[in-house]
C-alpha positions as CSV (number, residue, x, y, z in Angstrom):
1,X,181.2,139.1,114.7
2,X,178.0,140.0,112.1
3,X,175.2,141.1,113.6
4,X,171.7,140.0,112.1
5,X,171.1,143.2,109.3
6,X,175.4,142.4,108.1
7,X,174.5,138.5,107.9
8,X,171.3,139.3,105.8
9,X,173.1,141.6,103.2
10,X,176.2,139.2,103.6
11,X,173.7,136.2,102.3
12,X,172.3,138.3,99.6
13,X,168.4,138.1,101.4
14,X,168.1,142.2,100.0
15,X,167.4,141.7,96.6
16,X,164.8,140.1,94.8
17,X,165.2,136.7,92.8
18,X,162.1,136.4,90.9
19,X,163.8,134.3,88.3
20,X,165.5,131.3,90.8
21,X,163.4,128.0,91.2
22,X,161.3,127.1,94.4
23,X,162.5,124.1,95.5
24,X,160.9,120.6,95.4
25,X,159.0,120.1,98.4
26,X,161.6,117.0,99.7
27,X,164.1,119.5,99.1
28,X,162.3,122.5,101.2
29,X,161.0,119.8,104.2
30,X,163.9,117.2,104.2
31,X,167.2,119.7,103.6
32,X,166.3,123.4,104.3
33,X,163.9,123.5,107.3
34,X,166.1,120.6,108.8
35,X,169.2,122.7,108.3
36,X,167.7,125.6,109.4
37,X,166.5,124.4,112.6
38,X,169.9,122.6,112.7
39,X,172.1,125.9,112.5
40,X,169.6,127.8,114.8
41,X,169.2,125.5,117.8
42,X,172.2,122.9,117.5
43,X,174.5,124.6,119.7
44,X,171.9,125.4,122.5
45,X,171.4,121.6,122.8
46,X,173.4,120.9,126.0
47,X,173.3,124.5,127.3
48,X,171.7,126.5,129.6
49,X,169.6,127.6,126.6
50,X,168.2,124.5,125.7
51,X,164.6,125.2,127.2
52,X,164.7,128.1,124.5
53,X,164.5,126.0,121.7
54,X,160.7,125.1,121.4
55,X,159.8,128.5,122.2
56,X,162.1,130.0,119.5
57,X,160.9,126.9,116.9
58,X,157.4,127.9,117.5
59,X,158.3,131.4,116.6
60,X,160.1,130.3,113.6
61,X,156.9,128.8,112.5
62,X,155.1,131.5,113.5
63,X,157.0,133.8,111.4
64,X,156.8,131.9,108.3
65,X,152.7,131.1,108.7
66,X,153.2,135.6,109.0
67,X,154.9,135.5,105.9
68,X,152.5,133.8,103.7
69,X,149.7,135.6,105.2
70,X,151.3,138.8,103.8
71,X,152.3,136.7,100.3
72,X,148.0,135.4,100.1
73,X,147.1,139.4,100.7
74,X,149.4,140.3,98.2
75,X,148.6,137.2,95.4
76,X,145.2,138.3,95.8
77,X,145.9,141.8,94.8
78,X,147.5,140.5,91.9
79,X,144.8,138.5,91.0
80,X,142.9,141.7,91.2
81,X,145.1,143.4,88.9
82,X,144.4,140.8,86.4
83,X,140.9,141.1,86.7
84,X,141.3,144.6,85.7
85,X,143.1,144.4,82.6
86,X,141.2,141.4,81.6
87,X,138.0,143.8,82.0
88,X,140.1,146.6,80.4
89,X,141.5,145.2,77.3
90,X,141.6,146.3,74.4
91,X,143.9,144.7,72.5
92,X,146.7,146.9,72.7
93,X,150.4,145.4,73.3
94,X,150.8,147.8,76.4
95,X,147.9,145.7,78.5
96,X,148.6,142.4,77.3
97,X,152.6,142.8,78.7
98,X,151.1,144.2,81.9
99,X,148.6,141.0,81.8
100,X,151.4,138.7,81.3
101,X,153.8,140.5,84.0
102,X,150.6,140.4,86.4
103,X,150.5,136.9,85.7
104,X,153.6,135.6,86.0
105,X,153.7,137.5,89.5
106,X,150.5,135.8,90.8
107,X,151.9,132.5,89.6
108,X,155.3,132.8,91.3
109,X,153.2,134.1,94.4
110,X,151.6,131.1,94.1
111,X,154.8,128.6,94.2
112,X,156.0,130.7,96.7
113,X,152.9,130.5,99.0
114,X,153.4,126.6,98.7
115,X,156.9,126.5,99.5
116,X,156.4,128.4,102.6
117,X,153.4,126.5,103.6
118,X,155.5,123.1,103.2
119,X,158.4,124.8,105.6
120,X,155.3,126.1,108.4
């Protein structure tokens, strides 16, 4: 039987994937929160357990709103950053890649930060 740390690193959840899609708000309300909620609190239905399952939802919620919290602290820091090198510039190839790398991670914050949002 995994425990919770070997069924994160079994499912991959240790590394990054900046370059994946978010997906389609349907797709994030309609198939993964339903699943989710499915896999977590399907086989409690019927037990013993079964008064644990709004108290453990609300947590789940809880722990996403948690999430993006963290993710809007940290989108704003890179928005930050790109205030910076905006102010900064100078025309050299160095600060424009760190612009556009600043960028793109504020923007996939962003799409990120609305997934989550749509699944809380």
């Amino acid at each position: 039987m995994l425990d919770a740390y070997e069924t994160i690193e079994l499912f991959g959840l240790t590394e990054t994937a900046d370059d994946l899609p978010i997906p389609c708000d349907d797709t994030l309300r309609d198939k993964i929160v339903r699943e989710t909620f499915e896999g977590l609190f399907a086989e409690m239905q019927g037990t013993g357990l079964r008064a644990e399952i709004e108290p453990l939802a609300h947590g789940l919620a809880s722990v996403l709103f948690r999430r993006r919290n963290a993710l809007e602290t940290e989108r704003e820091r890179a928005v930050e950053t790109i205030q910076g090198l905006i102010r900064a510039a100078d025309g050299s190839e160095v600060l424009e890649m760190q612009l556009e790398q600043a960028q793109a991670k504020a923007e996939r914050l962003g799409d990120i930060l609305d997934g989550l949002e749509v699944m809380a």
